[in-house]
Structure formats: C-alpha cells, structure tokens
DRENTORTOR-855297 format. One line per 3 residues: number of its first residue (from 1); their letters; for each residue x, y, z of C-alpha. Coordinates in steps of 0.05 Angstrom, whole numbers, plus 5000, padded with zeros to 4 digits. Layout:
N
NUM	a	X:Y:Z  ... .
end
This chain:
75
1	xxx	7130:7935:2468  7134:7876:2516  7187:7822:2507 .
4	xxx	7167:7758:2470  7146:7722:2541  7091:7682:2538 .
7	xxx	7022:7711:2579  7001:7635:2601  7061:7610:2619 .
10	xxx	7110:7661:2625  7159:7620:2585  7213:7683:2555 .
13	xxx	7225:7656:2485  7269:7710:2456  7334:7662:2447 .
16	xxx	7285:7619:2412  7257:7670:2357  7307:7651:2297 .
19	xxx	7276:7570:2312  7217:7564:2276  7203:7498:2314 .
22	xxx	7208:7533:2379  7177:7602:2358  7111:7633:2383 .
25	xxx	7090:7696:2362  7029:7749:2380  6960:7752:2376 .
28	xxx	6907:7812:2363  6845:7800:2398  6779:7828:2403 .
31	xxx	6802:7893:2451  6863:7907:2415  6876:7982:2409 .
34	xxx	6934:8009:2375  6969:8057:2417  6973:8131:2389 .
37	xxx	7025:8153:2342  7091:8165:2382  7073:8134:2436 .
40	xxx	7111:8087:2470  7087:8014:2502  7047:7958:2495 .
43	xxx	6987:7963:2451  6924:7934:2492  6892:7868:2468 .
46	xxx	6967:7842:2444  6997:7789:2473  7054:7737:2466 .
49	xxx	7044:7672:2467  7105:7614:2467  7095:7550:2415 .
52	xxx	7053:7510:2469  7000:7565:2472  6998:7604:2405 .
55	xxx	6951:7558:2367  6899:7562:2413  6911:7636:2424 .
58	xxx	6899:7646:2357  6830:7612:2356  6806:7648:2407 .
61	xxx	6834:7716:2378  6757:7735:2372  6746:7740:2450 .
64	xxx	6773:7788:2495  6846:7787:2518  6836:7765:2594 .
67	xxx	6777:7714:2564  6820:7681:2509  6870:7677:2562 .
70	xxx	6837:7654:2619  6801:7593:2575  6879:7576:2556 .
73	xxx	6893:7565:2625  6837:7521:2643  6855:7473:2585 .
end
C-alpha cells in the first residue's frame, strides 16, 4: 500500500492523519480491483487524496481512476 500522498497534488499528509481538520483519506473508483490474497501493493483504482481534493474525489468515485483524476486537476 502507497503512503497517504495525495495523487493531484502530491501533498504527503501522513503527519497530518491523527487531525481530522487536516485529514484526507482514499477513494474506490470505478476500476478498483482488489489485489489477490497475499499479495503485496497497491490495489488498482485506489487512491489518496489530501483535504483539498477528497470531496471531489469522492464524487467522482463512479469514473475511472485517471478520469476522476484528471477532471480534479482541471478544476
């Protein structure tokens, strides 16, 4: 699993994960796929997002990852 840094901004949030003000989180999208049992990585279709970017992550969970992402960017 990746480290909680954000895939717009690149922002690395992990001092900030005990401040729920400052907190982002994940997001499942549309071409998430669980990675086998025992296997080690980053799941496709999961991403972190920092506070900025995580609330319209989530509304465009229903798209593809690079999609929902790329519409994020462009504002």
């Amino acid at each position: 699993m990746r480290p909680p840094i954000c895939a717009v901004c690149d922002r690395d949030f992990r001092d900030d994960l005990g401040d729920s003000d400052l907190t982002g989180g994940m997001v499942y999208f549309a071409d998430y796929e669980s990675l086998p049992d025992g296997t080690v990585g980053h799941p496709t279709g999961l991403e972190w997002f920092c506070s900025i970017h995580i609330r319209k992550a989530k509304i465009l969970a229903h798209l593809p990852t690079k999609d929902a992402i790329n519409q994020i960017k462009l504002g």
